[in-house]
C-alpha positions, 0 to 999 in steps of 0.5 A: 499060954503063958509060960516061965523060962526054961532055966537060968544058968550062972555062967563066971561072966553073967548069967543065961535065962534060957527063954524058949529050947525046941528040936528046931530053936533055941532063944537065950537072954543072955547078960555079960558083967562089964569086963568079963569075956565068954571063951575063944570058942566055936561050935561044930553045928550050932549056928547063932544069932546074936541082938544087943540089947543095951550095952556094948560088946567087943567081939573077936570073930572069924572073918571070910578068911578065917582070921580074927578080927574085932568088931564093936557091936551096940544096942540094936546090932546083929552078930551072926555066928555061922557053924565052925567060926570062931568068936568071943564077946567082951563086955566093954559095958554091962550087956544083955544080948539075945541069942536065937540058934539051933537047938545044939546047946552042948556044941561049944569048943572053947579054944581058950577059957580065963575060967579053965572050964 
């Protein structure tokens, strides 16, 4: 059956198409405008998968430790976002990525926001 996105959302720094939102996954096609950056954030349940597709991300992200470093991430590069890890993408390049998750779409704590959301 063919189907449309679920929904679009402007977001200050991009865009999110929401693809496929079910009780088990959700999959977002997400754009980030070069330059720009999503907030210092971390998500108590949500856990994500993040697949670049063009483009080239710097990424502030927990390690093993719980202390952040930057990791450069490329088209055909996976991040993993596990529950309580902090992150934040910068957009080195115009970037489109792919996010599949849990299906907690509210669970964001954003830590810091240029955009005081």
């Amino acid at each position: 059956m063919k189907t449309n996105a679920v929904k679009s959302v402007d977001k200050p720094w991009g865009g999110e198409k929401w693809i496929a939102v079910s009780d088990h996954y959700a999959l977002k096609i997400i754009t980030l405008n070069k330059g720009e950056r999503t907030s210092l954030q971390y998500h108590n349940q949500k856990e994500e998968h993040i697949y670049v597709l063009n483009g080239k991300l710097s990424v502030e992200e927990d390690n093993e430790s719980g202390v952040l470093q930057t990791t450069i991430y490329e088209s055909g590069e996976i991040m993993h976002n596990a529950p309580l890890m902090k992150h934040r993408l910068t957009a080195l390049e115009d970037t489109v990525f792919v996010e599949v998750s849990t299906p907690h779409l509210d669970d964001v704590v954003r830590v810091e926001d240029d955009y005081n959301r």
